[in-house]
DSSP file (Angstrom, degrees, kcal/mol; ACC not computed):
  #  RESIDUE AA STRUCTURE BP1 BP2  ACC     N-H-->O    O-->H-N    N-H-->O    O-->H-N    TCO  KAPPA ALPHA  PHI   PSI    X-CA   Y-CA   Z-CA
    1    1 A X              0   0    0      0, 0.0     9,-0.1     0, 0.0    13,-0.0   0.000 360.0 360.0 360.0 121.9   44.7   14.3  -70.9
    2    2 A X        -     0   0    0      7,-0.1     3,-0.1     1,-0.0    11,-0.0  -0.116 360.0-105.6 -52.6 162.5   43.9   17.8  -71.7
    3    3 A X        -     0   0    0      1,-0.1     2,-0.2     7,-0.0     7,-0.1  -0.455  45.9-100.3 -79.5 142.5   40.4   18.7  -74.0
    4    4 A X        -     0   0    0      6,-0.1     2,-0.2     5,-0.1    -1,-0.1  -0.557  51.2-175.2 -80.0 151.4   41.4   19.8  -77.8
    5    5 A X    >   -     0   0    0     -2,-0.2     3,-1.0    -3,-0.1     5,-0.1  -0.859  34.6 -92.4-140.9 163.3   41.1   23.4  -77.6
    6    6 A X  T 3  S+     0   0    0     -2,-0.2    -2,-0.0     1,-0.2    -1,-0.0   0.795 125.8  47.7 -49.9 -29.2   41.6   26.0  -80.7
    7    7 A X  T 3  S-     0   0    0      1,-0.1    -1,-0.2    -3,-0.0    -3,-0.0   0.299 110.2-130.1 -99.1  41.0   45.0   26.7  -80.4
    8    8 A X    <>  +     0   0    0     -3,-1.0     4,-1.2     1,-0.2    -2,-0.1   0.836  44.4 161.6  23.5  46.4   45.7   22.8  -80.1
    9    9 A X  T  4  +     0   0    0      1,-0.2     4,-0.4     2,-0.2    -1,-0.2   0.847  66.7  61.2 -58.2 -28.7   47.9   22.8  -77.0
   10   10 A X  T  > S+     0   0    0      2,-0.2     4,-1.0     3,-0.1    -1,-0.2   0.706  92.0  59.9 -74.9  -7.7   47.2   19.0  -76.4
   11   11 A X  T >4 S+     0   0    0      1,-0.3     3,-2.4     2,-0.2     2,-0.3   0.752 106.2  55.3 -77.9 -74.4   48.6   17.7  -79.6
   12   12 A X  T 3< S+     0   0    0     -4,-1.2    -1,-0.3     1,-0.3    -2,-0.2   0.439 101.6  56.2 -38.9  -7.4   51.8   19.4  -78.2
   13   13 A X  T 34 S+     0   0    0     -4,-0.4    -1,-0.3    -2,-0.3    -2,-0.2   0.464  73.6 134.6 -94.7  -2.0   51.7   17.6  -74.9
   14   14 A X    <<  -     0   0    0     -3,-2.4     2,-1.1    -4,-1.0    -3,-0.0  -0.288  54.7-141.5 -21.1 105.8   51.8   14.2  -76.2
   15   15 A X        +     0   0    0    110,-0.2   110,-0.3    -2,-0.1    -1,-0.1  -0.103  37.4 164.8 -75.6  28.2   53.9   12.2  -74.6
   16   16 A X        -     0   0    0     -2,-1.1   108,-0.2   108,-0.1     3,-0.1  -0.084  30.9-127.9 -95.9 157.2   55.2   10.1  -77.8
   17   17 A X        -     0   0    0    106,-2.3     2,-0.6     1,-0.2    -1,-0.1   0.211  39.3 -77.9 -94.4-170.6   58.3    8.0  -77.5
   18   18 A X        -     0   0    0      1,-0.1    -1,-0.2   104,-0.1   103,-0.1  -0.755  58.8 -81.6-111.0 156.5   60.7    8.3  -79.6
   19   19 A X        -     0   0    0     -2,-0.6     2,-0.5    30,-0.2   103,-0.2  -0.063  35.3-164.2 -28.6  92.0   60.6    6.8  -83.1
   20   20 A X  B     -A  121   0A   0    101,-2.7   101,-2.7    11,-0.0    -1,-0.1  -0.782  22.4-128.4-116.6 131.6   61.5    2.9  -83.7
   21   21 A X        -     0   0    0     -2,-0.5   100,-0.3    99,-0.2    99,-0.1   0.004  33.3-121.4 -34.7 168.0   62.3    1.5  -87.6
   22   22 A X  S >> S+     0   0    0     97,-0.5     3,-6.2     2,-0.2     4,-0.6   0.782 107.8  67.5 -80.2 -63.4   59.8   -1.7  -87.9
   23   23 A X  G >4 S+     0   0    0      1,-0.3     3,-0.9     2,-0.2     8,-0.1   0.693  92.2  50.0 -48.8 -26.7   62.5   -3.7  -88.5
   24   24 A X  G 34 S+     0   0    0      1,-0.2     7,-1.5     5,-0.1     8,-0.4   0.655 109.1  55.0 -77.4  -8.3   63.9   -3.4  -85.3
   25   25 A X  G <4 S+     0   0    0     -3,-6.2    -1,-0.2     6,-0.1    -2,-0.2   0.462  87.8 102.7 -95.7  12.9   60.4   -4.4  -83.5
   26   26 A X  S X< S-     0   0    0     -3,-0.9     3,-2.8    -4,-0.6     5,-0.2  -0.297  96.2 -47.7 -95.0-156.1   60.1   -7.4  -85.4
   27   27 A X  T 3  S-     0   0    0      1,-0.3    -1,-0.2    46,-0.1    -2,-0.0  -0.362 133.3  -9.4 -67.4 133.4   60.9  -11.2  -83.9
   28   28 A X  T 3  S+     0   0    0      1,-0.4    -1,-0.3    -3,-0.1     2,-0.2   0.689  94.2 148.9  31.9  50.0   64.4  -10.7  -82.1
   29   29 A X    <   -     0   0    0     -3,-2.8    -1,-0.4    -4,-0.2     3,-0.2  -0.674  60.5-117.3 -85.3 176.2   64.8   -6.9  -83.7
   30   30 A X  S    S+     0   0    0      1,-0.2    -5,-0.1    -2,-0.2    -1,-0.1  -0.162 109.2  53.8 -94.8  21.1   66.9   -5.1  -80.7
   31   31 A X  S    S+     0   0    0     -7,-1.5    -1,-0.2    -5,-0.2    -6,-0.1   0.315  79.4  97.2-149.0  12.6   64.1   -2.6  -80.0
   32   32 A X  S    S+     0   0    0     -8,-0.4    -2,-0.1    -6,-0.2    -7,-0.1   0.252  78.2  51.5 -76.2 -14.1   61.3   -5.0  -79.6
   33   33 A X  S    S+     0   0    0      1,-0.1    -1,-0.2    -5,-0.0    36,-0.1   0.679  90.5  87.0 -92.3 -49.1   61.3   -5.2  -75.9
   34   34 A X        +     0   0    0     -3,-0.1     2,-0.4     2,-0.1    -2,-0.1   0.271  63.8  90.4 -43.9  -7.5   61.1   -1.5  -75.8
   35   35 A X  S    S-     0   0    0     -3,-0.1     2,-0.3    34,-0.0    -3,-0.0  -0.744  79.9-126.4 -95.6 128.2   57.2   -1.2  -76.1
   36   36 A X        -     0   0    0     -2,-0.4     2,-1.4     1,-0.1    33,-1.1  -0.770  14.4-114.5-101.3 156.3   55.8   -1.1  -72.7
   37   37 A X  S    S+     0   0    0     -2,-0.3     2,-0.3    31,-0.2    -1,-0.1  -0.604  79.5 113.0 -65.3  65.7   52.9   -3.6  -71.5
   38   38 A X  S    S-     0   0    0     -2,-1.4    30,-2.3    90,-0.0    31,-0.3  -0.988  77.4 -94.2-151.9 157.9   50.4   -0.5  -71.1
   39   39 A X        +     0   0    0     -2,-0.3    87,-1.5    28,-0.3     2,-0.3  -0.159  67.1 124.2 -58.6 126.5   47.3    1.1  -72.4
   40   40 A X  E     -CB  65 125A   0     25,-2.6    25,-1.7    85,-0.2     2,-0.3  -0.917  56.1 -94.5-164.5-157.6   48.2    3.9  -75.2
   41   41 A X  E     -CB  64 124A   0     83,-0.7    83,-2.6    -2,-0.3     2,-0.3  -0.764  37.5-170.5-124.2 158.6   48.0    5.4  -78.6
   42   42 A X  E     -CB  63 123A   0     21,-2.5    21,-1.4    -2,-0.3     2,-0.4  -0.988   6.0-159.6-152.6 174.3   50.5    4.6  -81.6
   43   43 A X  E     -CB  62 122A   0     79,-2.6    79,-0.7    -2,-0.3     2,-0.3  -0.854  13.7-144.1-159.2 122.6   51.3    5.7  -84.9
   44   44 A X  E     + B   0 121A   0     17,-2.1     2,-0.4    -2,-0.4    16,-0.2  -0.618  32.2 177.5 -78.6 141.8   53.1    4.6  -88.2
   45   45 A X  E     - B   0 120A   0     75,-0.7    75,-1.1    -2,-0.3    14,-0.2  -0.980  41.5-135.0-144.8 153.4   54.8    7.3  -89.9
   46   46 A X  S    S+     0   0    0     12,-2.2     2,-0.3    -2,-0.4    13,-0.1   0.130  93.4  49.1 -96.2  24.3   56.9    7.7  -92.9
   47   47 A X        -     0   0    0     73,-0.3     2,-0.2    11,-0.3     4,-0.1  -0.910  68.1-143.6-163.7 149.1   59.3    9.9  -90.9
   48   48 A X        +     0   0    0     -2,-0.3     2,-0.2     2,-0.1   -27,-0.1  -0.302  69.5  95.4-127.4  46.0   61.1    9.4  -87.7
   49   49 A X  S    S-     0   0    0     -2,-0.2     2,-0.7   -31,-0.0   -30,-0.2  -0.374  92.6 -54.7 -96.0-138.3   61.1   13.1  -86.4
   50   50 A X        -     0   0    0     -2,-0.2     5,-0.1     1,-0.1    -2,-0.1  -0.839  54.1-111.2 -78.8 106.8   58.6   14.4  -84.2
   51   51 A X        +     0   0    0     -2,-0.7     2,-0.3    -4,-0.1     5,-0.1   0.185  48.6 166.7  10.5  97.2   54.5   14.2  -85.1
   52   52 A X  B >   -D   55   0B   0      3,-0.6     3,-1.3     1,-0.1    -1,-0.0  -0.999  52.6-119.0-125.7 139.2   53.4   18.0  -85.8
   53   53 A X  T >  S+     0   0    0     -2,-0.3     3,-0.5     1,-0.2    -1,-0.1   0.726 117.7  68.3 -43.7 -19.2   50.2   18.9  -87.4
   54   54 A X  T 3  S+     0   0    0      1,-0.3     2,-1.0     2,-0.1     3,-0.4   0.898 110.6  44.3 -82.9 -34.3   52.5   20.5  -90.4
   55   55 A X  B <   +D   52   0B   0     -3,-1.3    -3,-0.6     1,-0.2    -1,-0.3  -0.489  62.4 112.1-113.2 102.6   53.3   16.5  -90.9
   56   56 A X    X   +     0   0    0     -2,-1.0     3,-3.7    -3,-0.5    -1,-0.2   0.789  66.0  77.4-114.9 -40.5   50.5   14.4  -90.7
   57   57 A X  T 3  S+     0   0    0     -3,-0.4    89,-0.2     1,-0.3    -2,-0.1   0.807  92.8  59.8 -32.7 -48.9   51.0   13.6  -94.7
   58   58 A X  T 3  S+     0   0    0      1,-0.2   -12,-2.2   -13,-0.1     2,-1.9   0.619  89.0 107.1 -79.9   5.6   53.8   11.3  -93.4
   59   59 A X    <   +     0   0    0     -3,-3.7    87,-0.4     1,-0.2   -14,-0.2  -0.579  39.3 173.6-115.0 131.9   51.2    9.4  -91.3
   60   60 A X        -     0   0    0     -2,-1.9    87,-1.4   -16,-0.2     2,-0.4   0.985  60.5 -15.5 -57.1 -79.2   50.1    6.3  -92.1
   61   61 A X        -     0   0    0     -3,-0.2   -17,-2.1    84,-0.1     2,-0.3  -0.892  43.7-150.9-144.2 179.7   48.2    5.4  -89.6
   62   62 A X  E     +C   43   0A   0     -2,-0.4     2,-0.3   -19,-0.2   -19,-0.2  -0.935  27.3 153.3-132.3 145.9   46.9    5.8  -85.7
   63   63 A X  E     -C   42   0A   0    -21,-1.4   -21,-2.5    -2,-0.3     2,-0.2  -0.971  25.4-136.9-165.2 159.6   45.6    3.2  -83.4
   64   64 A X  E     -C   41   0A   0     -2,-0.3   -23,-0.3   -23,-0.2     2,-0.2  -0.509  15.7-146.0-119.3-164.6   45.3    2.5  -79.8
   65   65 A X  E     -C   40   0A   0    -25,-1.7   -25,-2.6    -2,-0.2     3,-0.2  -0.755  41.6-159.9-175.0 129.9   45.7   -0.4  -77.2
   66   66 A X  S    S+     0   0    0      1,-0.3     2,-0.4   -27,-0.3    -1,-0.1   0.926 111.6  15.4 -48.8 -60.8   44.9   -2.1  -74.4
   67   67 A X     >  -     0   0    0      1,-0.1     4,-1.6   -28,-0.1    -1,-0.3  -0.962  60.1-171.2-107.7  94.7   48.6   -3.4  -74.8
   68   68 A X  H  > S+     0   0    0    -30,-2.3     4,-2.1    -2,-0.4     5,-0.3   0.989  89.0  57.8 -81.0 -26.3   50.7   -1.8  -76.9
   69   69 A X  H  > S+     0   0    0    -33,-1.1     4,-0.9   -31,-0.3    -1,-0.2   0.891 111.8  47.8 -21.5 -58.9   53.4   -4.4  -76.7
   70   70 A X  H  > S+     0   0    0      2,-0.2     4,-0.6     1,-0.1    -1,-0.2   0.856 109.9  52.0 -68.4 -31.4   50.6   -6.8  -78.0
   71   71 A X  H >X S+     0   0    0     -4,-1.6     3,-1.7     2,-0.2     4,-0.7   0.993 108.7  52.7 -66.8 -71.8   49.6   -4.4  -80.7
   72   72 A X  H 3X S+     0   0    0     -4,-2.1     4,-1.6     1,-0.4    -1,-0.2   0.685 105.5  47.4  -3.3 -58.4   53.0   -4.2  -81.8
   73   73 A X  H 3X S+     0   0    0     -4,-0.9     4,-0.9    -5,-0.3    -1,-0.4   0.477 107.0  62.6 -92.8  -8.1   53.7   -7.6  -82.2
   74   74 A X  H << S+     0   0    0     -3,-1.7     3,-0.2    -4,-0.6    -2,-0.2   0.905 110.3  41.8 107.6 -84.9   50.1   -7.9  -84.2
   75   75 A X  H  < S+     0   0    0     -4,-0.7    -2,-0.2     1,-0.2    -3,-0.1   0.926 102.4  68.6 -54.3 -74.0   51.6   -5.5  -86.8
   76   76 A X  H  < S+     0   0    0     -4,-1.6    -2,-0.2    -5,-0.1    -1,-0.2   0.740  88.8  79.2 -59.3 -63.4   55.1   -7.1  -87.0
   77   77 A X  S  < S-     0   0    0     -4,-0.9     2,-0.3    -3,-0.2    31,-0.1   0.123  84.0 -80.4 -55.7-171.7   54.0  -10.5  -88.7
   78   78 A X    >   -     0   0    0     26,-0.1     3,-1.8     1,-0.1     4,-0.2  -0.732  18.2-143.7 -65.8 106.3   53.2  -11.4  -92.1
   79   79 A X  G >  S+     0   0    0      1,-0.4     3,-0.8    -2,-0.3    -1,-0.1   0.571  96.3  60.4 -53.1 -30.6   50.4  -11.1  -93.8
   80   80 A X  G 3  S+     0   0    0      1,-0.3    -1,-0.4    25,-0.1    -3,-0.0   0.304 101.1  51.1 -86.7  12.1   50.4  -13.8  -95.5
   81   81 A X  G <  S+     0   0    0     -3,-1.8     2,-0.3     2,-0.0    -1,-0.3   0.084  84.3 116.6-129.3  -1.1   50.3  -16.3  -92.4
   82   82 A X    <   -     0   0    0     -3,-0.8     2,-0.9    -4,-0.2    -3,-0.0  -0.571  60.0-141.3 -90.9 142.1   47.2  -14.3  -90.9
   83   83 A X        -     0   0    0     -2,-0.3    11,-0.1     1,-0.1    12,-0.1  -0.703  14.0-134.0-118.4 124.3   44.4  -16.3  -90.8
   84   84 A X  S    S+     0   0    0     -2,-0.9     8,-2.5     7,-0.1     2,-0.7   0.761  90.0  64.4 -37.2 -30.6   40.5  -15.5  -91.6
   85   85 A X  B    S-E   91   0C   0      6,-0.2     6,-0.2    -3,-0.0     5,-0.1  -0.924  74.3-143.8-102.1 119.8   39.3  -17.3  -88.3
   86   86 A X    >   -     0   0    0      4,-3.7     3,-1.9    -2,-0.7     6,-0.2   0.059  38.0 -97.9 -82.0 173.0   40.0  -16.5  -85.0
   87   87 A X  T 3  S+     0   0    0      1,-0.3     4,-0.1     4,-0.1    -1,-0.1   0.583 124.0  63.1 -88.2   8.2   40.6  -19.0  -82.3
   88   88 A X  T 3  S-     0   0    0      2,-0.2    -1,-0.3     3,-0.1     3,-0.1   0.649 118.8-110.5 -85.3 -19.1   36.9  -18.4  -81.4
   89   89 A X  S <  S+     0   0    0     -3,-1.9     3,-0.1     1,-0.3    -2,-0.1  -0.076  86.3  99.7  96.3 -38.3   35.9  -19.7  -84.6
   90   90 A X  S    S-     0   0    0      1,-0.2    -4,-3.7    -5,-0.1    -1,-0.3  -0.007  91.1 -46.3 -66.3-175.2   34.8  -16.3  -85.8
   91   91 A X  B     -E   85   0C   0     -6,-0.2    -6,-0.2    -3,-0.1    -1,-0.2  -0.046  69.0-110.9 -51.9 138.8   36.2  -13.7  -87.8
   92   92 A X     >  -     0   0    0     -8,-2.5     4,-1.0    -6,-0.2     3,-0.4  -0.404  14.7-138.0 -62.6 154.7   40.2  -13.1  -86.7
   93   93 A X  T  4 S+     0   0    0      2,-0.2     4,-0.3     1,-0.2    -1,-0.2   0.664 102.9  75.3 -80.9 -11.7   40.6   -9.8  -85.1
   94   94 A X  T  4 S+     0   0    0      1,-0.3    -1,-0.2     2,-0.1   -10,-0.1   0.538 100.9  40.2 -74.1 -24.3   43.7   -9.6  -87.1
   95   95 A X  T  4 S+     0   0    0     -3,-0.4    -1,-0.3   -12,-0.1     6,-0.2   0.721  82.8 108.4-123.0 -32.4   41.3   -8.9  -90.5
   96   96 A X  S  < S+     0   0    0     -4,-1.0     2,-0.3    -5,-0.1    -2,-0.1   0.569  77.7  37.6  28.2 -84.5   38.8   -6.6  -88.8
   97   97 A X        -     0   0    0     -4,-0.3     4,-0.3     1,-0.2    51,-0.0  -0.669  67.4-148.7-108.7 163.4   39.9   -3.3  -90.5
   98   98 A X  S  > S+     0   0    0     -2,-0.3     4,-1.7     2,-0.1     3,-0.5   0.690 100.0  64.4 -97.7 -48.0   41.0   -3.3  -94.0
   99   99 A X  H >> S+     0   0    0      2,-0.2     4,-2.3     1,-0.2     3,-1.0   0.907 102.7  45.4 -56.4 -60.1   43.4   -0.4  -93.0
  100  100 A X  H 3> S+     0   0    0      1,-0.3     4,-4.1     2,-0.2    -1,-0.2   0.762 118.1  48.4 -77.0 -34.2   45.7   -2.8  -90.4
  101  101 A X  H 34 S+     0   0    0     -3,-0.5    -1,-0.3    -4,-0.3    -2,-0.2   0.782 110.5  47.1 -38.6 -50.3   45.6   -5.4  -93.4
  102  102 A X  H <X S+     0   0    0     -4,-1.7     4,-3.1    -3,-1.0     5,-0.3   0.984 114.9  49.2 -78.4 -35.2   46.6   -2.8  -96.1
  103  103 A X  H  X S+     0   0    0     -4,-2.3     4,-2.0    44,-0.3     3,-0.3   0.962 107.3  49.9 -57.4 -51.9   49.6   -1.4  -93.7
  104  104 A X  H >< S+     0   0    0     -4,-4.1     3,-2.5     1,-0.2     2,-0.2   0.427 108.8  60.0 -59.3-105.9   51.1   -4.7  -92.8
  105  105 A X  H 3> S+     0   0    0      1,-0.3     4,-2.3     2,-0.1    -1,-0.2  -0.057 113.9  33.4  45.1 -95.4   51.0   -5.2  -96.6
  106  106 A X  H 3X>S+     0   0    0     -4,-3.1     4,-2.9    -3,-0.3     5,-0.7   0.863 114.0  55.2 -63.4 -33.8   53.1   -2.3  -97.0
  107  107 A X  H <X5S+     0   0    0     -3,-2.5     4,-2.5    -4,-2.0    -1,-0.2   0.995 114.6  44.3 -51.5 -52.7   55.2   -2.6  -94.0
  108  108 A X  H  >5S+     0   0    0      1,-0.2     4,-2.5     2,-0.2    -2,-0.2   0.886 119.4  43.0 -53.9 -57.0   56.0   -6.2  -95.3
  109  109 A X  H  <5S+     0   0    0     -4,-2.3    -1,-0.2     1,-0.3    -3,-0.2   0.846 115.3  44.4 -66.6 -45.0   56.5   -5.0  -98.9
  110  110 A X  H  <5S+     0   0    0     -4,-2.9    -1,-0.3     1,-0.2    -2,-0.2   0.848 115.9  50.0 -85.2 -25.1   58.5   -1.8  -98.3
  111  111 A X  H  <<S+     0   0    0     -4,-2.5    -2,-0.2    -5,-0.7    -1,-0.2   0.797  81.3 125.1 -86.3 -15.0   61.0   -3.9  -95.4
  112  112 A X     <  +     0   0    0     -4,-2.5     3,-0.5    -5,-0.1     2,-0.1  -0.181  67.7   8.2  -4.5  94.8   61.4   -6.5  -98.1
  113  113 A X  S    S-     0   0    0      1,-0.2    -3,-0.0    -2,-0.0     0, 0.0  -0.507 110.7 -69.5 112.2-176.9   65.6   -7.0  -98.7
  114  114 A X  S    S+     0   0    0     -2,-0.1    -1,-0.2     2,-0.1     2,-0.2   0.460 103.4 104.5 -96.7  22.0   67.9   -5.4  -96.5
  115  115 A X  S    S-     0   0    0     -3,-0.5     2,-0.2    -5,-0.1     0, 0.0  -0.575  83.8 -97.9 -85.0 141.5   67.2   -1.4  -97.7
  116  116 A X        -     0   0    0     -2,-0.2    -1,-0.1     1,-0.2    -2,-0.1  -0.389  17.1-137.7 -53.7 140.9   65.0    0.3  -94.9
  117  117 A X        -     0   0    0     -2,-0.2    -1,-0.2     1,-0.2    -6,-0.1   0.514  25.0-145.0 -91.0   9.9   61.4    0.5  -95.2
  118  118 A X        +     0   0    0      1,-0.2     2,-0.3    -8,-0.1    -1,-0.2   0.666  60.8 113.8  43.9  38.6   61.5    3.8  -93.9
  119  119 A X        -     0   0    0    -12,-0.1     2,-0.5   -73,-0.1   -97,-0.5  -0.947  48.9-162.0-128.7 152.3   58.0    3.7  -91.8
  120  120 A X  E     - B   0  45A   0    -75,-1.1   -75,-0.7    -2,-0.3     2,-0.3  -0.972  12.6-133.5-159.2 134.0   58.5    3.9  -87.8
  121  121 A X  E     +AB  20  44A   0   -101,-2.7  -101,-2.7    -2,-0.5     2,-0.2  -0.702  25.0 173.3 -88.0 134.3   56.4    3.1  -85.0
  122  122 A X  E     - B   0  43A   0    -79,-0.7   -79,-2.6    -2,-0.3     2,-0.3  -0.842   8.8-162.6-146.9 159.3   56.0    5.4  -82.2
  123  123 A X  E     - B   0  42A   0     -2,-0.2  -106,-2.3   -81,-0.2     2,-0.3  -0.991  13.0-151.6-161.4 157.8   53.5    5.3  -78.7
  124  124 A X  E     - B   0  41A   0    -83,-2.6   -83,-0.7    -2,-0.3  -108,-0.1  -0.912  24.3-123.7-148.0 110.5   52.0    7.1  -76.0
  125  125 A X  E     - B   0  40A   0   -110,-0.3  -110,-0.2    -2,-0.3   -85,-0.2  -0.113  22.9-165.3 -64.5 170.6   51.0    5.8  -72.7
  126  126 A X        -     0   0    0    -87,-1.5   -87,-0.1   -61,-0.1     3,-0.1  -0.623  28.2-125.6-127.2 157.1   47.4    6.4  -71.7
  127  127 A X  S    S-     0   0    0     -2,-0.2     2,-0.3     1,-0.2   -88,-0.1   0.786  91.0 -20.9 -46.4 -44.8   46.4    5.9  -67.9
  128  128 A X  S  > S-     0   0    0    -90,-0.1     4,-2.3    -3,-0.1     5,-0.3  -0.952  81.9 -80.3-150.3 178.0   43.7    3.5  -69.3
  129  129 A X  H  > S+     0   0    0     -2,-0.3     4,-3.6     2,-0.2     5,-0.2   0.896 116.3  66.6 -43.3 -46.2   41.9    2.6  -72.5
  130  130 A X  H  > S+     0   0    0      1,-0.3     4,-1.7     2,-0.2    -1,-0.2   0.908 106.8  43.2 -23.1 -61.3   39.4    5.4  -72.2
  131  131 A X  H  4 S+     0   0    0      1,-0.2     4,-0.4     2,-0.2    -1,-0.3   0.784 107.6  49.3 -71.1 -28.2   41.9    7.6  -72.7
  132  132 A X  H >X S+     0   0    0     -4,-2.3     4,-4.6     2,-0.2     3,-2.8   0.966 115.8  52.4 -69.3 -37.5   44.1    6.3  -75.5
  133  133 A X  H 3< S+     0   0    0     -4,-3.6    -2,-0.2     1,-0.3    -1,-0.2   0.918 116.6  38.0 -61.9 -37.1   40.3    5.9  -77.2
  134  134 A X  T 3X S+     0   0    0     -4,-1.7     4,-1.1    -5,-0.2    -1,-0.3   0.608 118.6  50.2 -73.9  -1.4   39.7    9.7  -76.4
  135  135 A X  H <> S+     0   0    0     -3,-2.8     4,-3.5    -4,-0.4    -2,-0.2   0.856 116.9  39.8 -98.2 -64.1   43.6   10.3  -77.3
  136  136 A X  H  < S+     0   0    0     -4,-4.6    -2,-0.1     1,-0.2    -1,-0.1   0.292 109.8  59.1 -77.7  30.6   43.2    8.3  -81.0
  137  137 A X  H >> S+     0   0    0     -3,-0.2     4,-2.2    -5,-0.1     3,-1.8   0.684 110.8  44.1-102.0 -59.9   39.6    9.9  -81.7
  138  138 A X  H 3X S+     0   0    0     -4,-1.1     4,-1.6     1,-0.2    -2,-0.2   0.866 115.9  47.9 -51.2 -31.0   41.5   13.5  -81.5
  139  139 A X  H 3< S+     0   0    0     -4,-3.5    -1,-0.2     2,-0.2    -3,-0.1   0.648 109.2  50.2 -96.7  10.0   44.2   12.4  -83.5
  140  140 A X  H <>>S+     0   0    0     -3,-1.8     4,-3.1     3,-0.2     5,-0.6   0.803 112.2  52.6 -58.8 -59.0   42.1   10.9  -86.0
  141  141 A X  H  <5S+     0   0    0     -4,-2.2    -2,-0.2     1,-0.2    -3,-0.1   0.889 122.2  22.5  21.2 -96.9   40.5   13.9  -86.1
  142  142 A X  T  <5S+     0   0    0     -4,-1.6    -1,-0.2    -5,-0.2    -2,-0.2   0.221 125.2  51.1-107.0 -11.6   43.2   16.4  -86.6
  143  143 A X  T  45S-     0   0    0     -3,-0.4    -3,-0.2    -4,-0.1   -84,-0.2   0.414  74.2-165.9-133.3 -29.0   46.0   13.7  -88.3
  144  144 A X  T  <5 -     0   0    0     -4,-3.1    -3,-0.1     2,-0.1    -4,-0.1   0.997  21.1-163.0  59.6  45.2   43.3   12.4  -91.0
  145  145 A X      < -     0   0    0     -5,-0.6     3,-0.4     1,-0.1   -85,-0.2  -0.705  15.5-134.6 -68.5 157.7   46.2    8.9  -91.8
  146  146 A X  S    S+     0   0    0    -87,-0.4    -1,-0.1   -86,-0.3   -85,-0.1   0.687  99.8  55.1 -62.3 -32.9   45.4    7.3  -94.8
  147  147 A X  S    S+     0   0    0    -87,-1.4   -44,-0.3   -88,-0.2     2,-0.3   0.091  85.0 105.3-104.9  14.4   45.6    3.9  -94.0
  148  148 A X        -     0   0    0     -3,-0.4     2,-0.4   -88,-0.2   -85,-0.1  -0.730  68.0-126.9-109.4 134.1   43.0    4.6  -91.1
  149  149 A X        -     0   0    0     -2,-0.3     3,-0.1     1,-0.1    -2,-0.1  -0.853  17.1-122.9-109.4 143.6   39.0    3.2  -91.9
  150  150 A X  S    S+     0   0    0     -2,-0.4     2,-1.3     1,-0.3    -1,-0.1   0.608  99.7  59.7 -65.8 -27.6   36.3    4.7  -91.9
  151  151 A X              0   0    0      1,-0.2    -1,-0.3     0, 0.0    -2,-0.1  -0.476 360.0 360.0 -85.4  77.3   34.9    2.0  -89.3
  152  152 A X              0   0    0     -2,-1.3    -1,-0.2    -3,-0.1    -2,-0.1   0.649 360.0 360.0-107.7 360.0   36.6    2.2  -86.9
């Protein structure tokens, strides 16, 4: 991954896929598959063209992954079925951040009925973790989401 530089040439080489609706990644949507088993960044957005610094209002939030496949499917349930203990007995990883809480929240709320919820999930493989962690530090950075916490 290139170094952020002043005229921000790496935000423009970002490999990011191309947008998918929520609703199709949830259990048996048709686009659900489509998430590769790999190390990346992702990002919720309230618009399903391309990610340019002139919109980052529309983004909700940024995150990375070991998996994004498994990160996906994380987001895609219910909030109300997530449970305060992890199978370790400690806190679930699932409540962690407040932010990942408040989105499904809103994913769940806005995808409610059959109208779209108009937020879409999008990724970019990484070679490894390192990098999506150096990938979603710069686009934390420089993309500012709302729904992103300050502990992160």
């Amino acid at each position: 991954m290139p170094e952020a530089s002043t005229d921000e040439n790496w935000f423009t080489a970002i490999p990011w896929s191309a947008p998918q609706a929520v609703e199709t990644l949830r259990r048996g949507g048709v686009n659900r598959d489509l998430v590769p088993k790999a190390p990346g960044v992702y990002a919720f957005t309230l618009f399903d063209g391309p990610i340019t610094l002139a919109t980052r209002l529309g983004v909700l939030y940024v995150g990375k992954a070991t998996t994004l496949r498994s990160r996906m499917k994380a987001y895609m349930i219910d909030p109300a079925t997530l449970s305060v203990t992890g199978r370790g007995g400690g806190l679930s990883t699932s409540l962690k951040h407040a932010g990942k809480v408040g989105l499904l929240v809103q994913i769940q709320q806005r995808s409610r009925g059959t109208a779209p919820s108009g937020i879409f999930y999008r990724w970019a493989v990484t070679h490894d973790e390192a990098e999506a962690r150096r990938l979603e530090l710069l686009l934390l950075n420089y993309l500012r989401p709302g729904l992103n916490t300050a502990d992160l």
